[in-house]
N, C-alpha and C positions, 0 to 999 in steps of 0.2 A: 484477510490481512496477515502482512508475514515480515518479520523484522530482521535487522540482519543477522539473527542469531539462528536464523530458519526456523524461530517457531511460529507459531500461527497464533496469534492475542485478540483477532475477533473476527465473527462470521454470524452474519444475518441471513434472513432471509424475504427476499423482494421480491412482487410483481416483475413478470415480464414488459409491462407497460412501462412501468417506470425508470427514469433515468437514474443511471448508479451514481451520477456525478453528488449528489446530497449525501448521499450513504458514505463518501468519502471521509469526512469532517468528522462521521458519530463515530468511526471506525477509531480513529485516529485518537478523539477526546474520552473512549473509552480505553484508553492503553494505561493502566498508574504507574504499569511498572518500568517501562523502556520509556523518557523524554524525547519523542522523537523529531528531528527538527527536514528532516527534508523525504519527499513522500512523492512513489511514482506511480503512474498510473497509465492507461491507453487513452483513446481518445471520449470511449463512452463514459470516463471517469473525470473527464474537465470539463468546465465554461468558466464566463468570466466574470460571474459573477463570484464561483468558487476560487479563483483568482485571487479577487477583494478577500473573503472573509478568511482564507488559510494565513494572506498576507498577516492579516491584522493579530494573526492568532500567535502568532510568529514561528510559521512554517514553511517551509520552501516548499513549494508548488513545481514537480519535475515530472509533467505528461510528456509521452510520447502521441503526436498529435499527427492523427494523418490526413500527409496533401499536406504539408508547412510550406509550402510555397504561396497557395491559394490563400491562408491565413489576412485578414487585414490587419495593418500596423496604424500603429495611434500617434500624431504628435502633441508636444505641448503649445509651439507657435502656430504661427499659421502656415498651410500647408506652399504659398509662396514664398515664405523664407528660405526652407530648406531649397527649394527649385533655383535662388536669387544666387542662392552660396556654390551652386553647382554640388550638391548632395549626390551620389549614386545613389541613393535609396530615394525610391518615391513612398511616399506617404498615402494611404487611403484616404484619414479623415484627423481632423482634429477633435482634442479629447474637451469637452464643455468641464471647465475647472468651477467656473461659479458654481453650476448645478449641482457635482459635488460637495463644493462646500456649503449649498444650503440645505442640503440632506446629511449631513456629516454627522451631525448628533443622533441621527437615527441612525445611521449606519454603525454608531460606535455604540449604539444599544443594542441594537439586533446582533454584533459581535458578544457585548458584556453576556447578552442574555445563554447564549451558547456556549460563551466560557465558563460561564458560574453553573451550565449543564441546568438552567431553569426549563427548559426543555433542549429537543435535538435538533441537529440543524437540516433534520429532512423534514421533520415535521412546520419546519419554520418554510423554508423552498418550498413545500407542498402545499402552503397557506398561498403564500408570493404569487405562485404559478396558477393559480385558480383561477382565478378574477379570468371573467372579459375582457378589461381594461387595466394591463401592464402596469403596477403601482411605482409611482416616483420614486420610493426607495428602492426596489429593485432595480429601478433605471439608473440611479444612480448608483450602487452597486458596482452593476456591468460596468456604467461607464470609468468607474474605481481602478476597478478587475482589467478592463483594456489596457491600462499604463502598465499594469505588473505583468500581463500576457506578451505584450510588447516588447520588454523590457528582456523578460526568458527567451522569446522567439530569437533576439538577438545574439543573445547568451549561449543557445542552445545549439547554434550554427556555426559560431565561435570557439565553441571548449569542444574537441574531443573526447576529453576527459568527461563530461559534462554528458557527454551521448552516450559515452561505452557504461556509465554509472544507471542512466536509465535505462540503456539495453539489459544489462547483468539484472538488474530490480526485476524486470519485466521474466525477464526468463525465471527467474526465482517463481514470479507467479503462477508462470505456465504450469513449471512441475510441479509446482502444490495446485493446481487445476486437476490434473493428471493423475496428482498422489492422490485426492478426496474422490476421484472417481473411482481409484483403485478400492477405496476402504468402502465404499457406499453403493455394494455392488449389485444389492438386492432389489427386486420388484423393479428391474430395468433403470435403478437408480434412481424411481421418483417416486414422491414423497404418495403415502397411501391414508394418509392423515389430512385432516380436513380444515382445525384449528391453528391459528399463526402460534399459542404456545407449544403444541405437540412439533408441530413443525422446528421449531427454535430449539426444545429439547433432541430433536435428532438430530440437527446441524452442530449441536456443542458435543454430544456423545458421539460424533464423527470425529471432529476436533480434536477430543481427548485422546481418540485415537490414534492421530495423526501424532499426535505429542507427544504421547509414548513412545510412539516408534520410534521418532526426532531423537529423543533422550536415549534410549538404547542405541542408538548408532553413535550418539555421543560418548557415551559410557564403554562399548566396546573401539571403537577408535583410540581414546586416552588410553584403553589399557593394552592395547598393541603398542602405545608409546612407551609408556614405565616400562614395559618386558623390554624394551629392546634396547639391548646394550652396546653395539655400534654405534657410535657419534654420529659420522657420516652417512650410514644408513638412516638412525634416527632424522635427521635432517633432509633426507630426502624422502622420506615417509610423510614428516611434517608437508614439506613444499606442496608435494601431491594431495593430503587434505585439504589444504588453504586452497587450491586450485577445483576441488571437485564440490561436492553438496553432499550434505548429510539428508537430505529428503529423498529418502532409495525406500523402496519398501520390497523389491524382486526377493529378497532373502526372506521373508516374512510369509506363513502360510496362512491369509487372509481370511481363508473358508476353513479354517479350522481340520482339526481332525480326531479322531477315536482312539484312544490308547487305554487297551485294559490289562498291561503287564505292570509287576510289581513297580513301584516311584524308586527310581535309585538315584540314591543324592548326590553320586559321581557325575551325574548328566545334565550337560547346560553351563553356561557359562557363568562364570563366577569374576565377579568383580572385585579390587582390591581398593576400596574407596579413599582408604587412606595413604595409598600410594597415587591416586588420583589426585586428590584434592590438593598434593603437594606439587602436582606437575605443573611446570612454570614453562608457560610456551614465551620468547622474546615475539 
């Protein structure tokens, strides 16, 4: 998980079996310190049932879903109305509103229970999903989740703005995909450890990693800004940050190296914190 400040605020570790769309929710409800209200994902990171319970969470739901054409749409009449009116849009299916509302009160438990964090909400979908036989709350759920899917599908066709904001998200991820392979280079980058703790402990001491780097690129950036006493350069040094990513790591010697000459305190970059911390970007 990665916020727009490109740091990284959570990372688990899943089965290949399992579907990432649950893991989305725990990602998100584990964040205290960024209120994050809109969250994107690809296509293995939604259903609609995660639809229903982000809605309710009150967060925007922004996948990029592939084959959005093939997608079915939901209405609330019936599916002859819109035909009667002359609609360009055809409709799949109609959405069961009673059945909704006679599982609503379950639905807005199994929401409380995941807001008050009494458990996760993978472990809650991993309960759902078990059964033989598809349980009514979860059917009603989905069928929750198709009104807000529907609703985005239309949304998301409409706004350009709306596409270029899930593209940019999406590419954000890629390169923290790319950055964590970069740092996690060893033993063909898979895990040699056999416990899901030990496991957990390398994915956050990869993390830290990653967020150190993040912060030192942050940290030498601002202070290319205070040194620079052109206006109009300053401002177009700005532009070109605001336009590129802090998640770089090619300047970084990941594998380390041996240095047994005298420490001289002339080398390495020195920060001037308090000419940072006064730097006031519009």
């Amino acid at each position: 998980f990665i916020d727009d400040r490109q740091i990284l605020f959570y990372n688990t570790v899943i089965s290949p079996t399992e579907r990432e769309a649950a893991f989305v929710i725990d990602g998100l409800m584990a964040n205290s310190v960024v209120n994050s209200h809109i969250h994107s994902t690809d296509t293995h990171g939604y259903s609609e049932a995660i639809f229903a319970v982000m809605h309710l969470l009150g967060f925007s739901f922004a996948p990029r879903i592939k084959k959005l054409g093939a997608q079915k749409i939901y209405c609330i009449d019936s599916k002859r109305k819109y035909s009667k009116n002359d609609y360009s849009i055809k409709f799949d299916s109609k959405i069961n509103l009673n059945f909704i509302k006679s599982h609503w009160d379950d639905i807005l438990r199994l929401v409380a229970t995941i807001k008050t964090k009494t458990t996760t909400a993978s472990q809650i979908f991993k309960r759902l999903s078990s059964y033989t036989k598809e349980p009514m709350l979860y059917k009603a759920l989905k069928e929750f989740g198709r009104i807000i899917k529907t609703i985005y599908i239309f949304t998301y066709i409409d706004d350009v703005l709306l596409r270029q904001l899930v593209e940019k998200q999406l590419n954000k991820i890629e390169s923290s995909n790319k950055f964590a392979k970069a740092v996690f280079f060893a033993n063909a980058q898979e895990f040699r450890v056999g416990s899901t703790e030990e496991q957990m402990l390398m994915v956050a001491c990869r993390c830290f990693i990653q967020n150190c780097i993040v912060l030192w690129n942050y940290l030498y950036l601002s202070q290319v800004l205070v040194e620079q006493q052109d206006k109009d350069a300053r401002e177009s040094l700005l532009q070109t940050i605001k336009r590129s990513s802090v998640i770089s790591w090619r300047h970084i010697n990941l594998h380390g190296e041996y240095d047994f000459t005298a420490a001289n305190d002339s080398v390495g970059m020195v920060f001037d914190l308090d000419r940072i911390k006064k730097l006031s970007i519009g």
